[in-house]
C-alpha positions as CSV (number, residue, x, y, z in Angstrom):
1,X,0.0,0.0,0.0
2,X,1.0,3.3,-0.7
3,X,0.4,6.6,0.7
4,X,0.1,9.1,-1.3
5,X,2.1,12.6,-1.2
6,X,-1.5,14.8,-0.9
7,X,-2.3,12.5,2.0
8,X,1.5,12.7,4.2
9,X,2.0,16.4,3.2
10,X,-1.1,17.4,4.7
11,X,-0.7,15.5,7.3
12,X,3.1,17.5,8.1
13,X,0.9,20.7,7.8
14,X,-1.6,19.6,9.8
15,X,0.9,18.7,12.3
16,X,2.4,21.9,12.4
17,X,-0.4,23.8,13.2
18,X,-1.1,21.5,16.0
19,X,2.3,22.3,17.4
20,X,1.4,25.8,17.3
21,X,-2.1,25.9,18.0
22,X,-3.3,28.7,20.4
23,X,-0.2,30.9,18.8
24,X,-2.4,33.0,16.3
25,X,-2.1,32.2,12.6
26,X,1.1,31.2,11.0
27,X,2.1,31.7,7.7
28,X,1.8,28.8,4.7
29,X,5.8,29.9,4.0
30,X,6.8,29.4,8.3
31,X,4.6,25.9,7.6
32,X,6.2,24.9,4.4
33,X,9.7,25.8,5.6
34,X,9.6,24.4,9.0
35,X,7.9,20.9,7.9
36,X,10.5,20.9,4.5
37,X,7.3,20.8,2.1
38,X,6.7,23.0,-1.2
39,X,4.6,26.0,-0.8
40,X,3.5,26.3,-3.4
41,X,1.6,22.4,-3.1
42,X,1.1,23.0,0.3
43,X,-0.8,26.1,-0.5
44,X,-3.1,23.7,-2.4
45,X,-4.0,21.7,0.5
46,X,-5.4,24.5,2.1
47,X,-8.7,24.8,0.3
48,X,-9.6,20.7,1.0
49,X,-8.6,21.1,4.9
50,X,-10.6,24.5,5.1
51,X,-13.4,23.0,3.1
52,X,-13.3,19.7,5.7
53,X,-14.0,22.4,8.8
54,X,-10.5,21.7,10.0
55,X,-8.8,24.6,9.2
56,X,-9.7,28.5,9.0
57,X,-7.3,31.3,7.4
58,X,-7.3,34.7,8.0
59,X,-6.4,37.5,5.2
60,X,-4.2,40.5,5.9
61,X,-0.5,41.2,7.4
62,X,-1.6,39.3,10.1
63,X,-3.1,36.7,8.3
64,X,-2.3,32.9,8.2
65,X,-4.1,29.6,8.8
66,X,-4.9,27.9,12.1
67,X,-6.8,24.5,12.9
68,X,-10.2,25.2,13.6
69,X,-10.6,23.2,16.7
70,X,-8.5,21.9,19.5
71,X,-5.9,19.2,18.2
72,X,-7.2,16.2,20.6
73,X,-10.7,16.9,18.3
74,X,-9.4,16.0,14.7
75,X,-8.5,12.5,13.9
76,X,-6.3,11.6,11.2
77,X,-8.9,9.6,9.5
78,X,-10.9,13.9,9.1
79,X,-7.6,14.4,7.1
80,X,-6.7,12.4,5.4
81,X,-10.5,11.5,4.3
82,X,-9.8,15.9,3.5
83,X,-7.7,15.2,0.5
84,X,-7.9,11.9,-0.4
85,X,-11.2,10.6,0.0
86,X,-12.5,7.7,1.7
87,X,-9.7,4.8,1.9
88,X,-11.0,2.2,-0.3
89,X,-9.5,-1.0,-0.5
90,X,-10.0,-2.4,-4.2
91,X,-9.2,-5.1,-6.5
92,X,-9.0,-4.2,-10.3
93,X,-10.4,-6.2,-13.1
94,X,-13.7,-7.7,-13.8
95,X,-15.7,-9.3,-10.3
96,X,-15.9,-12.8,-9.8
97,X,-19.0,-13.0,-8.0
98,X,-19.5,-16.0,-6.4
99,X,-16.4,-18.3,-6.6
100,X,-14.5,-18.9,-3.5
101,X,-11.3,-16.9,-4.9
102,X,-12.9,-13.4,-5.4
103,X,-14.6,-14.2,-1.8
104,X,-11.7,-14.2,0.2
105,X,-9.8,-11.4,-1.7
106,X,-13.0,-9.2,-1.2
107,X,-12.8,-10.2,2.6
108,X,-8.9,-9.3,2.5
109,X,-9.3,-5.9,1.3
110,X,-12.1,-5.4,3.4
111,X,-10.1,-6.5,6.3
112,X,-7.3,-3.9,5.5
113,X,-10.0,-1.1,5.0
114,X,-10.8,-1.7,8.1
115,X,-7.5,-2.1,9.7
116,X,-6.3,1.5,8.4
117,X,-9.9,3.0,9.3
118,X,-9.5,1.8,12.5
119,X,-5.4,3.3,12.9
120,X,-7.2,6.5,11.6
121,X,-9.9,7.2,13.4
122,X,-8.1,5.9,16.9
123,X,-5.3,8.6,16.5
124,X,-5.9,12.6,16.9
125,X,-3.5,15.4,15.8
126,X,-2.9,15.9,19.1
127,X,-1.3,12.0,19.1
128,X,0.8,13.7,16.4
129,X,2.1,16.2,17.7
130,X,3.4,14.3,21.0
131,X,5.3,11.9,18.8
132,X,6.9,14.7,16.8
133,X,7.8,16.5,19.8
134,X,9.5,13.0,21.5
135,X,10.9,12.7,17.9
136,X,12.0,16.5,17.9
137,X,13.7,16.1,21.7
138,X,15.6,13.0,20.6
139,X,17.6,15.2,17.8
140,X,18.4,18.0,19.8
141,X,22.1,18.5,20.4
142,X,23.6,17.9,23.6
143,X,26.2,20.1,25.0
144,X,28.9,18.9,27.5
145,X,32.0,20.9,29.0
């Protein structure tokens, strides 16, 4: 399975709001330089998130974007589900309907729909944003004299 870039960019953005939620609204350049992402993609991503009720910008000098509610309140699954659509789980070609072999591929994908709905849903931005913080503390130099 692959995940697409729409899906993990928004995601870093998403992420880095969360880290600075209650700050006021930051910038689509401060989010795209401080997550490593493209602005110019990232400022694509906007519209989707803001569409979804996650997000809400505001015009001016002191303009930007900031979630919309608290990080513990959006899931992953509200994101991704944003920009990508629903996860769906399919097999190509013609259906088999009926034989034993289609069966238990159609219960496989269903099973892994529901495996990555389930991962989704069961983790917030918030949950994001403490493993990037751990992930941030473990990288930062230590000093010694």
């Amino acid at each position: 399975m692959r995940v697409s870039t729409r899906g993990t960019y928004g995601l870093k953005a998403m992420v880095e709001l969360g880290l600075r939620y209650g700050q006021g609204p930051v910038l689509l350049r401060q989010i795209a330089s401080s997550q490593g992402l493209p602005a110019d993609y990232l400022e694509q991503l906007m519209a989707p998130l803001r569409r979804a009720g996650l997000l809400t910008s505001v015009r001016g000098v002191r303009g930007g974007y900031f979630l919309a509610r608290p990080p513990e309140k959006i899931t992953a699954k509200e994101i991704v589900d944003a920009l990508e659509g629903d996860f769906v789980a399919s097999q190509p070609g013609p259906r088999q309907s009926g034989t034993a072999q289609s069966s238990a591929v159609s219960e496989f994908w269903q099973q892994v729909k529901a495996t990555v709905d389930e991962a989704l849903q069961s983790t917030t931005l918030a949950d994001l944003c403490l493993r990037q913080k751990e992930k941030d503390k473990r990288f930062l130099p230590t000093y010694a004299i």
